[in-house]
mmCIF file of the N, C-alpha and C atoms, coordinates in Angstrom:
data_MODEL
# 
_entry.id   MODEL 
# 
loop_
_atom_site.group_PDB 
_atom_site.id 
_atom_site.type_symbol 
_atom_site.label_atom_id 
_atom_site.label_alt_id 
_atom_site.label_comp_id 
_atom_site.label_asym_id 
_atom_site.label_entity_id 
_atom_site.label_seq_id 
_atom_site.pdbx_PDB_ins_code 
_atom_site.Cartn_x 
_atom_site.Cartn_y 
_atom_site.Cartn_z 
_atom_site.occupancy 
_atom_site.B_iso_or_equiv 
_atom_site.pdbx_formal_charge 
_atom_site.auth_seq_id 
_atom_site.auth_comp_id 
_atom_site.auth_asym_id 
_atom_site.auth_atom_id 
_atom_site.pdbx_PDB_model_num 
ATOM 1   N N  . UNK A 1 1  ? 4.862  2.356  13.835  1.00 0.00 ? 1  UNK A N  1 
ATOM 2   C CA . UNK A 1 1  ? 6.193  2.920  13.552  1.00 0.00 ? 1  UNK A CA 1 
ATOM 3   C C  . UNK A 1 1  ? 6.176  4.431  13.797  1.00 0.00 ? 1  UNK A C  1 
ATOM 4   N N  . UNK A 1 2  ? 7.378  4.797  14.567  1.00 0.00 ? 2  UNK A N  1 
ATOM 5   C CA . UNK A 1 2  ? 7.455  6.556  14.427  1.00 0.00 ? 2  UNK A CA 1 
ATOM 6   C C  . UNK A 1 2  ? 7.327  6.744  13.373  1.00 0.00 ? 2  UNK A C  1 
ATOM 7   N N  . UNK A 1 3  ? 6.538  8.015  12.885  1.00 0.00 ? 3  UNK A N  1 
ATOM 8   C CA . UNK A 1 3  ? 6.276  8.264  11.763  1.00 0.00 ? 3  UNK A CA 1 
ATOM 9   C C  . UNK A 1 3  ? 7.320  9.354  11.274  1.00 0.00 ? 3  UNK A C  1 
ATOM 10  N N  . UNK A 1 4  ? 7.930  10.025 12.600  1.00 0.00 ? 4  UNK A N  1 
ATOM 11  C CA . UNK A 1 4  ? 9.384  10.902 12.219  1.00 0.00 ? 4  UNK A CA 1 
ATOM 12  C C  . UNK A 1 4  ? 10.419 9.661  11.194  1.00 0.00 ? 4  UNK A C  1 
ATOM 13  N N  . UNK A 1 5  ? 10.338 8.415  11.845  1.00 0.00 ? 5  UNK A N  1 
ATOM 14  C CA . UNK A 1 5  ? 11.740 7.991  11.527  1.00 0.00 ? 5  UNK A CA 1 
ATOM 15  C C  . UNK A 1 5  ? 11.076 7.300  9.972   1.00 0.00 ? 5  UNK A C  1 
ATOM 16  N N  . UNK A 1 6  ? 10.090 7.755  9.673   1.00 0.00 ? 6  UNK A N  1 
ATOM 17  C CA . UNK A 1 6  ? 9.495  6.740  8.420   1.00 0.00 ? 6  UNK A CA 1 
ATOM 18  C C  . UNK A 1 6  ? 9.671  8.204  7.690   1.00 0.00 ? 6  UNK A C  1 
ATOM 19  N N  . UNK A 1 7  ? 9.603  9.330  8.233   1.00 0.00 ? 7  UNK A N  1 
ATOM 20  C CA . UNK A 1 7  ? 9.658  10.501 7.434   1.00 0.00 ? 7  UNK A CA 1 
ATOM 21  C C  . UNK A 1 7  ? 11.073 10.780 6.588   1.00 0.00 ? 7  UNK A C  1 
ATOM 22  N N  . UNK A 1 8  ? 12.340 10.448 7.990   1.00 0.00 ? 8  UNK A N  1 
ATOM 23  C CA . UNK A 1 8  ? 13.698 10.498 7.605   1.00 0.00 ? 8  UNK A CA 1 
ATOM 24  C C  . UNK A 1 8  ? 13.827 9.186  6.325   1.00 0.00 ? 8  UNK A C  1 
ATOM 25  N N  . UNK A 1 9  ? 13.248 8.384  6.822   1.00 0.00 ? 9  UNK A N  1 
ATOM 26  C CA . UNK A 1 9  ? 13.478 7.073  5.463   1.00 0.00 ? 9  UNK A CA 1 
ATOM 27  C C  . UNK A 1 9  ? 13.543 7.602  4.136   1.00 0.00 ? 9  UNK A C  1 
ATOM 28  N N  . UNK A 1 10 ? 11.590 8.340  3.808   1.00 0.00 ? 10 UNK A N  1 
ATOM 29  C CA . UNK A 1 10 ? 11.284 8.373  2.477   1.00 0.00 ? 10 UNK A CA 1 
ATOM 30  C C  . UNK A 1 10 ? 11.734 10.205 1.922   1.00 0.00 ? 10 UNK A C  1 
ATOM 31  N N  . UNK A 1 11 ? 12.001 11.228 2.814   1.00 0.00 ? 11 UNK A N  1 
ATOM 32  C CA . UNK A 1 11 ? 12.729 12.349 2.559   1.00 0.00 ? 11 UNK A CA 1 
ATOM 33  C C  . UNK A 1 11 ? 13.528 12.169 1.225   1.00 0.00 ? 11 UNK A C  1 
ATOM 34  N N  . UNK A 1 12 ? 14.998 11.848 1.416   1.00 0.00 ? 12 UNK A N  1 
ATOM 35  C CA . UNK A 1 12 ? 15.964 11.278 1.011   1.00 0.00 ? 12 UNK A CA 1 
ATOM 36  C C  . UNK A 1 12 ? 15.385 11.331 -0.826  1.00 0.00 ? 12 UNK A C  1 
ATOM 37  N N  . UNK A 1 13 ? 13.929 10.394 -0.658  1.00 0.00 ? 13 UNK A N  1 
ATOM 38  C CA . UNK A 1 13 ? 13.372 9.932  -1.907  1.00 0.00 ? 13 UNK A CA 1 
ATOM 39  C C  . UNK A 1 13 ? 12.328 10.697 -2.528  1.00 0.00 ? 13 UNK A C  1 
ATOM 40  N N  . UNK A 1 14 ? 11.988 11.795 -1.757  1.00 0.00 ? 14 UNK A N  1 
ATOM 41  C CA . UNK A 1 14 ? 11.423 13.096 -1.978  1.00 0.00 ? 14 UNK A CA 1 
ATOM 42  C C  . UNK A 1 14 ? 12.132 14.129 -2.424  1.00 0.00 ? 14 UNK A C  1 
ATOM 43  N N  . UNK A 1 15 ? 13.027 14.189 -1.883  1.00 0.00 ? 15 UNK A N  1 
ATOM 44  C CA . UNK A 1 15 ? 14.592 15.366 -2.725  1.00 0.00 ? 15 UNK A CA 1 
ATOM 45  C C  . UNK A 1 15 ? 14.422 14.860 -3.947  1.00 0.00 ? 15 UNK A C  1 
ATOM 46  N N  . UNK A 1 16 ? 15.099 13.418 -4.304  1.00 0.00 ? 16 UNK A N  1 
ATOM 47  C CA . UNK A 1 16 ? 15.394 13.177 -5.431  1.00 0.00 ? 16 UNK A CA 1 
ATOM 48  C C  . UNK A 1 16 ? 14.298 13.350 -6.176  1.00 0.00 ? 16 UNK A C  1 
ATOM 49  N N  . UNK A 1 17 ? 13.153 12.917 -6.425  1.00 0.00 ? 17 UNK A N  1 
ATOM 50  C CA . UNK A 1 17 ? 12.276 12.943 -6.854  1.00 0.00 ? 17 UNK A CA 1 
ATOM 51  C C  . UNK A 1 17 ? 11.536 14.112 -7.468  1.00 0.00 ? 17 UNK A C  1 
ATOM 52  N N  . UNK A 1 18 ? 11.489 15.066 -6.520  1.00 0.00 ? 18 UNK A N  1 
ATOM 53  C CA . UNK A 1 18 ? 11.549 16.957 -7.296  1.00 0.00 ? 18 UNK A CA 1 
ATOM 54  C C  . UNK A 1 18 ? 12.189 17.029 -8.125  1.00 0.00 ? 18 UNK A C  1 
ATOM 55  N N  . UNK A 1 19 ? 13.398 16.505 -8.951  1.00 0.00 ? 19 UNK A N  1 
ATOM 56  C CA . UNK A 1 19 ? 13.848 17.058 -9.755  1.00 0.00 ? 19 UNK A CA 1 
ATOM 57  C C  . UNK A 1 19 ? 13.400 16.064 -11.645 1.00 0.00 ? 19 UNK A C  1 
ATOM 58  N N  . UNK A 1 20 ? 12.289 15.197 -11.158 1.00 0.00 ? 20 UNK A N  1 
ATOM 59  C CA . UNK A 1 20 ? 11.687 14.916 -12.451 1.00 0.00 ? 20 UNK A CA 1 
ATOM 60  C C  . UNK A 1 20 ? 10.506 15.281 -12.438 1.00 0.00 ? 20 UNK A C  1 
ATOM 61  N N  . UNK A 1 21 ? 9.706  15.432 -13.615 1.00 0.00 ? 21 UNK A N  1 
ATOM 62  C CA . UNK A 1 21 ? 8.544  16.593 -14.407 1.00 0.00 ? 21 UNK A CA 1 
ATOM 63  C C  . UNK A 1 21 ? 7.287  16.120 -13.316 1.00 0.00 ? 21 UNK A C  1 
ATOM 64  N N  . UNK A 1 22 ? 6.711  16.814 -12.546 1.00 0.00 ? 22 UNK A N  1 
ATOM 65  C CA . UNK A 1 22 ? 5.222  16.423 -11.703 1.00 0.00 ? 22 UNK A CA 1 
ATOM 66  C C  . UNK A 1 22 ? 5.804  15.871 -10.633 1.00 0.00 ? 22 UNK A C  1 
ATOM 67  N N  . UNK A 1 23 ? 6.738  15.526 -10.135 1.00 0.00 ? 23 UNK A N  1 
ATOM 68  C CA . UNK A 1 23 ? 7.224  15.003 -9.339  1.00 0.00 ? 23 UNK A CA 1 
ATOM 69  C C  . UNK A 1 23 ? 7.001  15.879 -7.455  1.00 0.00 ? 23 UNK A C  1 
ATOM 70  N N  . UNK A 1 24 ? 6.244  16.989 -8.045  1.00 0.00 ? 24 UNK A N  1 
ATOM 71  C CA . UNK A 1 24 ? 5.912  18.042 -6.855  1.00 0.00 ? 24 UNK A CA 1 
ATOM 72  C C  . UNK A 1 24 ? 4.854  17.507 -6.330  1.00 0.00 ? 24 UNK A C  1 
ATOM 73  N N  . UNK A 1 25 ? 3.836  17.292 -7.096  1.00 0.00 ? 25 UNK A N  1 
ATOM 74  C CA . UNK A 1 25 ? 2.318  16.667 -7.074  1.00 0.00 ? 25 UNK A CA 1 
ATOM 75  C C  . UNK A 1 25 ? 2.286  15.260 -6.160  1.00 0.00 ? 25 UNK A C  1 
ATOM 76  N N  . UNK A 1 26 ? 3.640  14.620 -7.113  1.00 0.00 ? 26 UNK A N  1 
ATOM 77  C CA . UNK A 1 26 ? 3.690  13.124 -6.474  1.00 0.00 ? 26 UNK A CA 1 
ATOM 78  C C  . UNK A 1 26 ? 4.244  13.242 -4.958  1.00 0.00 ? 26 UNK A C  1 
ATOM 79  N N  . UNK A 1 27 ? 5.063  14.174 -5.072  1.00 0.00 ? 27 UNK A N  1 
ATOM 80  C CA . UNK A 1 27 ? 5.278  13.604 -3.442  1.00 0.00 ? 27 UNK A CA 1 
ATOM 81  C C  . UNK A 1 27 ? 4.476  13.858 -2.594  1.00 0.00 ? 27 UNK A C  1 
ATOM 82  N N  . UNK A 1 28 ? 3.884  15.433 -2.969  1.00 0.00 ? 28 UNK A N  1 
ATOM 83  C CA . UNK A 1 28 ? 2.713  16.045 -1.631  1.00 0.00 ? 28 UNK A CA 1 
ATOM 84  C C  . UNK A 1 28 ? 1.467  14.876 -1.658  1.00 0.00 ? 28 UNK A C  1 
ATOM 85  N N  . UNK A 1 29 ? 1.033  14.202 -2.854  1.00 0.00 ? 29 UNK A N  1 
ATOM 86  C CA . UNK A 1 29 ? 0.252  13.489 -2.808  1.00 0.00 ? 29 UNK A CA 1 
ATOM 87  C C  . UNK A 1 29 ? 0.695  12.081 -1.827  1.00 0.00 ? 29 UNK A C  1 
ATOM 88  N N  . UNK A 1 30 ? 1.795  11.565 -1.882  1.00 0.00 ? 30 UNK A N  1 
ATOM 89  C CA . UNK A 1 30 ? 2.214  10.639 -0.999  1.00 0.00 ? 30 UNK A CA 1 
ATOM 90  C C  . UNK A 1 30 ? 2.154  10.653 0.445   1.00 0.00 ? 30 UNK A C  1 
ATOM 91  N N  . UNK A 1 31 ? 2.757  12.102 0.796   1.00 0.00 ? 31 UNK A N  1 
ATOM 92  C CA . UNK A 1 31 ? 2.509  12.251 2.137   1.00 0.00 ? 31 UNK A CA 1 
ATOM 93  C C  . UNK A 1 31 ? 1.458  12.742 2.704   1.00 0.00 ? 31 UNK A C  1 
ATOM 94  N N  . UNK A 1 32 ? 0.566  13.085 1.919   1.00 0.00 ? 32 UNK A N  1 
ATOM 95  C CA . UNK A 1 32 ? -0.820 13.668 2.187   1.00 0.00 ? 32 UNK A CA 1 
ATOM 96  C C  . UNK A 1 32 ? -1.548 12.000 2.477   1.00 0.00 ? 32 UNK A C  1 
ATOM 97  N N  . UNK A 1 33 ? -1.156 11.171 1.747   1.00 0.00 ? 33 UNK A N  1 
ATOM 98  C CA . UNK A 1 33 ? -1.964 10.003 2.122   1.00 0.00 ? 33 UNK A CA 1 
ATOM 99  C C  . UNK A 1 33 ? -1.271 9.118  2.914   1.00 0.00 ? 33 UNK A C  1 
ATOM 100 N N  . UNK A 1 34 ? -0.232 9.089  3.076   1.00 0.00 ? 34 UNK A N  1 
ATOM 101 C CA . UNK A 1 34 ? 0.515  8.129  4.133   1.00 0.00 ? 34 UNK A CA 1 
ATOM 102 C C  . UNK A 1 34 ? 0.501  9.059  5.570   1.00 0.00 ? 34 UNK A C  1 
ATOM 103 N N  . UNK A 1 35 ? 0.531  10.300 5.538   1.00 0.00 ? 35 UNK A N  1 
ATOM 104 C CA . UNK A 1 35 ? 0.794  11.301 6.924   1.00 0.00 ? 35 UNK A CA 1 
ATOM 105 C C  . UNK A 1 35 ? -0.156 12.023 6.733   1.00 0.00 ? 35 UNK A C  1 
ATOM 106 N N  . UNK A 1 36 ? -1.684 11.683 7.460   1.00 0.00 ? 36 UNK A N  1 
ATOM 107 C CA . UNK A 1 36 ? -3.047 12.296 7.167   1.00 0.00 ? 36 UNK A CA 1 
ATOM 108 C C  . UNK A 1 36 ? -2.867 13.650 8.279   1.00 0.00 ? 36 UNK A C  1 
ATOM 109 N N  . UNK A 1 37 ? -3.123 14.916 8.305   1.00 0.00 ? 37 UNK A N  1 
ATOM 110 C CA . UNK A 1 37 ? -3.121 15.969 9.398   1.00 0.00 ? 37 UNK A CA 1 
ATOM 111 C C  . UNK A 1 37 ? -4.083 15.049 10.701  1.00 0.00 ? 37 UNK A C  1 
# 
């Protein structure tokens, strides 16, 4: 799968998500393991 268009998917759910407590941690941790450099 493009990984752009898997990016536009879970974004959306990354916005929202910043705005509950640790929720900074959780996302960088998500895309750090689903989108390796």
């Amino acid at each position: 799968m493009n990984w752009l268009f898997k990016l536009q998917d879970i974004l959306p759910q990354i916005i929202a998500v910043k705005h509950r407590p640790g929720a900074h941690n959780a996302a960088a941790d998500y895309i750090s393991r689903h989108f390796p450099p």
